[in-house]
DRENFIDREN-504553 format. One record per residue (C-alpha): x, y, z. Coordinates in steps of 0.001 Angstrom, whole numbers, m for minus. Example, Ala and Ser with C-alpha at 12.3 -4.5 7.8 and 13.67 -1.06 7.14 Angstrom:
2
X->12300 | Y->m4500 | Z->7800
X->13670 | Y->m1060 | Z->7140
//
This chain:
290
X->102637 | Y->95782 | Z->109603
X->104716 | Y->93318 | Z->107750
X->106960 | Y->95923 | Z->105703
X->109413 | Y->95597 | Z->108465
X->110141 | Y->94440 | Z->111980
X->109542 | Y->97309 | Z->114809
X->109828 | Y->96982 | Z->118259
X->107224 | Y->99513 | Z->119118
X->103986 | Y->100514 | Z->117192
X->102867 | Y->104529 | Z->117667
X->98872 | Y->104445 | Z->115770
X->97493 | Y->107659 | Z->114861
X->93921 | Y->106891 | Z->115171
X->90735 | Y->105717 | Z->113491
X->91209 | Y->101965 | Z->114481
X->87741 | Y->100835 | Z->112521
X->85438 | Y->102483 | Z->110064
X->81952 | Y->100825 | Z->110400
X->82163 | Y->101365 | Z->114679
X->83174 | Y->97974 | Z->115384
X->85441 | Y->98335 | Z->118721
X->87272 | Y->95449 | Z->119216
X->88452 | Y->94378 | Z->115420
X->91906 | Y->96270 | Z->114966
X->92869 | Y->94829 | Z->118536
X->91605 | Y->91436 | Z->118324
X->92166 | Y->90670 | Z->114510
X->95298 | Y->93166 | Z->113269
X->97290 | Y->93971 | Z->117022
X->99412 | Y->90360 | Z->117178
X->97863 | Y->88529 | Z->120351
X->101415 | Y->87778 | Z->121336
X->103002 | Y->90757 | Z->120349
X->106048 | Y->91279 | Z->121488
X->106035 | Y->95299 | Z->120237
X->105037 | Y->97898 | Z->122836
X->102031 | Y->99669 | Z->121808
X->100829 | Y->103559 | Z->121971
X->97926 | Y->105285 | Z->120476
X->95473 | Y->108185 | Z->120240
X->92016 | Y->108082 | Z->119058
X->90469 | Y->109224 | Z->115664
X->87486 | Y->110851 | Z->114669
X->85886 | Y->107200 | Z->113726
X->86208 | Y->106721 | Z->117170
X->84124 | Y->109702 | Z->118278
X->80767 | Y->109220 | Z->119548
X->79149 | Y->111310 | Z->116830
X->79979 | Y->108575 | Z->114253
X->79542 | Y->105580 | Z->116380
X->77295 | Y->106331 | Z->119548
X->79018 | Y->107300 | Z->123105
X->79116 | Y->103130 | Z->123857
X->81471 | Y->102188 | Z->121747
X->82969 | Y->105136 | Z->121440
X->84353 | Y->104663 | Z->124918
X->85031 | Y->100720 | Z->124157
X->87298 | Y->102298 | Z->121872
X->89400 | Y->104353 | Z->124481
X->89132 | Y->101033 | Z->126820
X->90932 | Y->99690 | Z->123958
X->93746 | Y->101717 | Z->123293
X->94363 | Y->102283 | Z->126993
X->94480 | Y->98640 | Z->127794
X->96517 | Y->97472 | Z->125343
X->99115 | Y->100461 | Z->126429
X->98330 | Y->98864 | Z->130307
X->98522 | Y->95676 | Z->129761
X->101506 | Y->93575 | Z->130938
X->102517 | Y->93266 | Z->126744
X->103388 | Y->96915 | Z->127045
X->106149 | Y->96701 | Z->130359
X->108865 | Y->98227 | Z->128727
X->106938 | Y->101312 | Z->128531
X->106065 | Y->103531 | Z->131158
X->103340 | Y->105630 | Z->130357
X->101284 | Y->108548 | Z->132399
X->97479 | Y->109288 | Z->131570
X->95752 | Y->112229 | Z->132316
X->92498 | Y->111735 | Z->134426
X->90608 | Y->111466 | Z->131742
X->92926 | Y->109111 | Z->129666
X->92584 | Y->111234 | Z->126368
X->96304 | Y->112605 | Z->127226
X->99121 | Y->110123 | Z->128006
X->103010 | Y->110564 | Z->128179
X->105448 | Y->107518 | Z->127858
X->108644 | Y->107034 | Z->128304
X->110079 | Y->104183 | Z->125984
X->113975 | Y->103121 | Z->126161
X->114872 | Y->107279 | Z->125437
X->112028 | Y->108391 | Z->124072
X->109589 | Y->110625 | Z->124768
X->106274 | Y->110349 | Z->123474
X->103426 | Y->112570 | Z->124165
X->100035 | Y->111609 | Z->122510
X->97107 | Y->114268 | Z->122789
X->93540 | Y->114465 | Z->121473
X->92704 | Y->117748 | Z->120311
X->89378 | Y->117898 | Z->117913
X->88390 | Y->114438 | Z->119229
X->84909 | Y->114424 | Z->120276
X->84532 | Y->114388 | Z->125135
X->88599 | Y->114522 | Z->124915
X->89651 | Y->117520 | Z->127308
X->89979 | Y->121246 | Z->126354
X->93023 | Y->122403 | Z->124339
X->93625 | Y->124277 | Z->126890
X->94085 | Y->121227 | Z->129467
X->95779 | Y->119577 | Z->126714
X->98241 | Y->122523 | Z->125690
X->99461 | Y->122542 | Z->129658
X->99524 | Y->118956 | Z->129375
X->102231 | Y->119046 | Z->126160
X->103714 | Y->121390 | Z->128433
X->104351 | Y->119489 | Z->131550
X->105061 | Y->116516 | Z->130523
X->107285 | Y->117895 | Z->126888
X->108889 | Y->120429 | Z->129356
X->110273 | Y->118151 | Z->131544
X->111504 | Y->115802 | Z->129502
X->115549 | Y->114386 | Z->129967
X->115163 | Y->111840 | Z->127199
X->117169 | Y->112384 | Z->123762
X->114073 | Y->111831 | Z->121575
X->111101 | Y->113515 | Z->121903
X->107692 | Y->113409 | Z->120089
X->104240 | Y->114239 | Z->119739
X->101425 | Y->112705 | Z->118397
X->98076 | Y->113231 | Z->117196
X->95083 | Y->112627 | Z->115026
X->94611 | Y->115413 | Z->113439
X->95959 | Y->118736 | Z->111645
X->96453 | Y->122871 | Z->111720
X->96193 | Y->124502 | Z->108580
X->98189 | Y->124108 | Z->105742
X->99933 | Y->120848 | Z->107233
X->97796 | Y->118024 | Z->104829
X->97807 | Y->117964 | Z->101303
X->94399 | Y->116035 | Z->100282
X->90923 | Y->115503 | Z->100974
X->90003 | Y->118682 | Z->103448
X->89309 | Y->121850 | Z->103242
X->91431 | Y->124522 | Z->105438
X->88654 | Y->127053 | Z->105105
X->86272 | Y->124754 | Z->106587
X->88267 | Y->123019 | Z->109146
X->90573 | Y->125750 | Z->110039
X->93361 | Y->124576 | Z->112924
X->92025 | Y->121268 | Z->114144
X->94645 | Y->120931 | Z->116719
X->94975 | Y->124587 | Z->118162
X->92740 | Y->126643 | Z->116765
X->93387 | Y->129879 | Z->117765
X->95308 | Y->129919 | Z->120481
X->99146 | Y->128834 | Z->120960
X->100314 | Y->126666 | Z->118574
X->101048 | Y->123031 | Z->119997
X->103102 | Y->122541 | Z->116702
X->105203 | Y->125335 | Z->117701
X->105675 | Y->123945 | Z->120973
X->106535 | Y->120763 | Z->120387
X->109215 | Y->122835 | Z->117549
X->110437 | Y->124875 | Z->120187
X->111924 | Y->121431 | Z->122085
X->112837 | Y->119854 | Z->119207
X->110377 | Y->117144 | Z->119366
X->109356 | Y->115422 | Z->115881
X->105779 | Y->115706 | Z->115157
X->103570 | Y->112503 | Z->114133
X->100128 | Y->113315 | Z->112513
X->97352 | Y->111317 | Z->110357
X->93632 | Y->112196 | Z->109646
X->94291 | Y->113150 | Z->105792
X->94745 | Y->109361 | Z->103957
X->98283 | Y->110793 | Z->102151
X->101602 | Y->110698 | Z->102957
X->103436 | Y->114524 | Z->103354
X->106850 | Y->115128 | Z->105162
X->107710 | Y->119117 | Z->105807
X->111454 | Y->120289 | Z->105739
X->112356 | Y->121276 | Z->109052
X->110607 | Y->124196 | Z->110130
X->111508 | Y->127227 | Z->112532
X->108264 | Y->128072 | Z->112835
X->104621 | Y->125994 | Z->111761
X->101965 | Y->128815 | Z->112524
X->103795 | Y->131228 | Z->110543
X->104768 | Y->128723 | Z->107695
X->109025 | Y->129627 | Z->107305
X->111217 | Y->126557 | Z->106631
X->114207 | Y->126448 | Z->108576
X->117318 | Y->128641 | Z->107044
X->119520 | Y->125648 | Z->107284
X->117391 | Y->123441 | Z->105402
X->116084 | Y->125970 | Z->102606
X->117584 | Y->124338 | Z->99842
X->118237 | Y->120623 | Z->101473
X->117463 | Y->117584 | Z->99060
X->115590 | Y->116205 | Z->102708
X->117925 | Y->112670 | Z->102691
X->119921 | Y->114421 | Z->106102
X->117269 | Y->116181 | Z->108416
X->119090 | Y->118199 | Z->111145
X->116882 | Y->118905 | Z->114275
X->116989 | Y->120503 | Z->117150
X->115353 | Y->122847 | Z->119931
X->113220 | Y->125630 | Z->117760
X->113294 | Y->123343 | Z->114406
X->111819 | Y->120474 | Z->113450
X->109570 | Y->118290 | Z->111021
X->106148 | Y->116933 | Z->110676
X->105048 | Y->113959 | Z->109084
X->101724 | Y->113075 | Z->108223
X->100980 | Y->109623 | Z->107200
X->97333 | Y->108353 | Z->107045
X->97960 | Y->105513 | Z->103920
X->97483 | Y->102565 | Z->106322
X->94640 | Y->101018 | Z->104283
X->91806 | Y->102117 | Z->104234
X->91825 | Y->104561 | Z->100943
X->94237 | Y->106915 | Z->99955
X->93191 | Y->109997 | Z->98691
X->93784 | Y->112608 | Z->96096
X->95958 | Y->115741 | Z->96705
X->93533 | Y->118595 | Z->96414
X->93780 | Y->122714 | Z->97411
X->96204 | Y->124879 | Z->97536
X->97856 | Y->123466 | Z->101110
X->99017 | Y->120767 | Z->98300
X->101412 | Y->123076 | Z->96530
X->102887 | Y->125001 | Z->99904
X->106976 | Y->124861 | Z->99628
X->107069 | Y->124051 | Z->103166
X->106767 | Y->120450 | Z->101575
X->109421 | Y->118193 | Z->100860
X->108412 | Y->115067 | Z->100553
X->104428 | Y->113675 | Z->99789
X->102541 | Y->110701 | Z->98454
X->99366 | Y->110711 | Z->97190
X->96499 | Y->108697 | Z->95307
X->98060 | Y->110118 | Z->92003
X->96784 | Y->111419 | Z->89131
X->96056 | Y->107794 | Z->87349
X->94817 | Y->106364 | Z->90647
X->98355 | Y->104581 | Z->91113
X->98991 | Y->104539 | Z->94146
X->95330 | Y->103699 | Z->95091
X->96285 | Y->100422 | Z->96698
X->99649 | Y->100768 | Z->97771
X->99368 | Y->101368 | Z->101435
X->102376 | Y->102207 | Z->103957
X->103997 | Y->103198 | Z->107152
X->106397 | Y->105179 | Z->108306
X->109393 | Y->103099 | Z->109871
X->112131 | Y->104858 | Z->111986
X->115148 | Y->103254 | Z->113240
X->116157 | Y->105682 | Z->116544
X->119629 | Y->105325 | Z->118096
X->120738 | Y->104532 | Z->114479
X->124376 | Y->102457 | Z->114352
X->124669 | Y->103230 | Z->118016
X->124267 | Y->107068 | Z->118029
X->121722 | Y->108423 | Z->120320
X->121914 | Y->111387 | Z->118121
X->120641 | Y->109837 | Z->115130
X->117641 | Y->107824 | Z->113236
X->117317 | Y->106806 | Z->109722
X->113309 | Y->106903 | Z->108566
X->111520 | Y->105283 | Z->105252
X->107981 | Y->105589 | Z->104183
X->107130 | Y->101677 | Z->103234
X->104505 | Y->100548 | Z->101096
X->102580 | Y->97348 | Z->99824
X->101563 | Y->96351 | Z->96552
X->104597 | Y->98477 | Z->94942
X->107560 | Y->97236 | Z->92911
X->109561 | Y->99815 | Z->94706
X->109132 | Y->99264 | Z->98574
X->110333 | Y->102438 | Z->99728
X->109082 | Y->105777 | Z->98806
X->111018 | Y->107961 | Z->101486
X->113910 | Y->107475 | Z->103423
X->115987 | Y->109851 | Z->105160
X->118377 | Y->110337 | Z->108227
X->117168 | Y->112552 | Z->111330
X->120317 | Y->113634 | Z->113225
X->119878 | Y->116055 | Z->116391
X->121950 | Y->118877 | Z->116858
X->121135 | Y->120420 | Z->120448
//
């Protein structure tokens, strides 16, 4: 959290590995932040890993610090059972969902959820968020075969969704870093005809195309790329453990400047990382075209 100054904070899950609740928010989340806060949960929040106790001390967590009076210039809407949430931050749009998380509601509630709320939306940036993955859209530790589509499964794609409003897609789960070119369409695989042969430094977006970026290298372990999702040419961009165990301990984040110079049309994103003699591994310009 020290690569760079931010004035909000969007966490992808898995706050703590050994079950402990309350560390990330009492020991890493600044006591007098003055960031706004947002976040989903993780598997290592699920109750199958840590007991249905602190599982839910986790959610009581995340949804306090996004309550709390820290957070007031963001104005957020949670589903009944708090797993879904939609915030509205300066002119942004940010819709974080749960699907695959263990007692989180049915991709079917959540899918109408993204719907609503993503549907609806007046605000010039838009984007969702969550923990995990569909197929082909990691490049490391897990196996497609035996995970299949975490986030929809088999019904409608929320990728394609979120795509077809032009919303920019924030995942995690796999510990690597892996940025797609825009796509016209994620179930189906086809990069967007525009951006075919693009060197990725100038992403255009807009309703029907987009990108996803995964980034789970916030320090815990970063992992190798493995499988054939790895070598997809849907790719442009990833960061991995490497083939000498380089990049083993150079952690990062993904920090995007939205509204760039003044244009409400335009943000300018780098991939950051620690313990490197070259800070930035990725850094390219989003500009909307809608």
């Amino acid at each position: 959290m020290g690569l760079a100054s931010f004035n909000a904070l969007l966490y992808l899950g898995d706050y703590d590995y050994e079950c402990n609740p309350n560390n990330y928010f009492t020991d890493i989340l600044d006591v007098n932040r003055k960031y706004q806060f947002m976040g989903v949960l993780g598997n290592h929040e699920g109750a199958n890993e840590c007991g249905e106790e602190v599982a839910k001390q986790f959610k009581a967590n995340v949804i306090n610090e996004m309550t709390s009076s820290k957070n007031s210039n963001v104005k957020c809407e949670f589903s009944s059972t708090k797993y879904m949430w939609s915030c509205k931050y300066n002119n942004m749009r940010v819709i974080g969902l749960n699907p695959g998380i263990e007692n989180a509601d049915s991709r079917k509630d959540q899918l109408a959820f993204l719907k609503k709320h993503l549907g609806e939306s007046k605000e010039d940036w838009k984007i969702c968020s969550w923990h995990f993955y569909d197929m082909g859209y990691h490049t490391g530790k897990y196996s497609d075969e035996e995970n299949g589509n975490i986030v929809s499964r088999d019904g409608e794609s929320f990728y394609d969704y979120c795509r077809e409003q032009g919303a920019i897609i924030f995942s995690a789960h796999d510990h690597v870093y892996a940025r797609t070119h825009v796509m016209s369409n994620f179930k189906s695989r086809i990069i967007d005809e525009k951006d075919k042969n693009s060197d990725g430094k100038n992403v255009e977006i807009r309703k029907g195309a987009t990108i996803n970026i995964l980034n789970g290298v916030g320090g815990w372990e970063v992992y190798d790329e493995q499988g054939e999702q790895a070598k997809y040419p849907h790719w442009q961009k990833k960061y991995a453990r490497g083939t000498s165990a380089e990049n083993a301990k150079k952690y990062g984040g993904v920090f995007c400047d939205f509204n760039y110079g003044g244009n409400s049309k335009k943000a300018y994103c780098q991939m950051l990382r620690i313990n490197s003699e070259s800070k930035v591994f990725d850094s390219f310009y989003i500009n909307r075209n809608d």
